[in-house]
C-alpha positions in Angstrom: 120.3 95.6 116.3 117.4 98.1 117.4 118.0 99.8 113.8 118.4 97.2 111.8 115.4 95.4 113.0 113.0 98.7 112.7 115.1 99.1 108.7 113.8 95.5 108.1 110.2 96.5 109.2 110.9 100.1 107.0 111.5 97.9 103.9 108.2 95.8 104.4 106.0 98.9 104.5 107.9 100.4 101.3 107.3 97.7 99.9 104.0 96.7 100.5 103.4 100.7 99.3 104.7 99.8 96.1 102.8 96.7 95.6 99.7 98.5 96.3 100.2 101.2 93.8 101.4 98.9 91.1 98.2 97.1 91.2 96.7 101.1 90.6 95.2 101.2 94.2 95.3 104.5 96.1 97.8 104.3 99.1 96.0 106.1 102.2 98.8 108.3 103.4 97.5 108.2 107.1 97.5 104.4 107.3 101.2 104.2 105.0 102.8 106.9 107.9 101.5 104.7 110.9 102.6 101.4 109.2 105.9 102.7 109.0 106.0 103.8 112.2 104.8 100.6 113.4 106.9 98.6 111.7 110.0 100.4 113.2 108.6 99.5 116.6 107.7 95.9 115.8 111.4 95.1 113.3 113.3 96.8 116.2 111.7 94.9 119.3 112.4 91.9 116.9 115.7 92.7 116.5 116.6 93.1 119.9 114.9 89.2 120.1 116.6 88.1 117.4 119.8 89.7 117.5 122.3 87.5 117.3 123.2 88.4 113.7 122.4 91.6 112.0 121.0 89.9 108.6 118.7 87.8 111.2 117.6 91.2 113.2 116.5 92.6 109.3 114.8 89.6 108.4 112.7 89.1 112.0 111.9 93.3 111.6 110.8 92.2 107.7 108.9 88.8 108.5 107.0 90.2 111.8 105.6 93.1 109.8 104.6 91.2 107.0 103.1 89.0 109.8 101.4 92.0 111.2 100.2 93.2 108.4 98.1 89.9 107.3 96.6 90.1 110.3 95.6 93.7 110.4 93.9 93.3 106.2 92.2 90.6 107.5 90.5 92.3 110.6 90.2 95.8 109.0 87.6 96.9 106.7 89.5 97.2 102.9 88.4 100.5 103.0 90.7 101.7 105.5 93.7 99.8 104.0 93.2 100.7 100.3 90.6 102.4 98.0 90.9 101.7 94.3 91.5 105.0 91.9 
């Protein structure tokens, strides 16, 4: 459940990546590696929580992240996050 959680977190970060870039913004490779890295952490603690089901361990790794990472744009300067090309 540890996996799948942290592979639920994985696809947030990918994800939010590609949303970034589509919009042209520059991803900041630093911040992208420890997001990922992160969101392993956080999707697999969550899927240990949530574990009863392996669909439900992906989506708590997915939600939390996204949770996490509303949180975090909203503290952090945008320059940290992303800087426009």
């Amino acid at each position: 459940m540890i996996l799948v959680g942290a592979l639920g977190g994985f696809v947030r970060a990918l994800y939010g990546l590609f949303k970034a870039v589509s919009r042209g913004e520059e991803a900041n490779l630093f911040y992208f590696s420890i997001t990922i890295i992160i969101s392993a952490v956080i999707g697999g603690l969550l899927g240990i929580v949530f574990g009863t089901d392996y669909k439900i361990a992906a989506l708590a790794g997915y939600v939390g992240t996204d949770i996490l990472e509303n949180i975090f744009k909203s503290t952090l300067p945008s320059s940290i996050v992303f800087k426009k090309k």
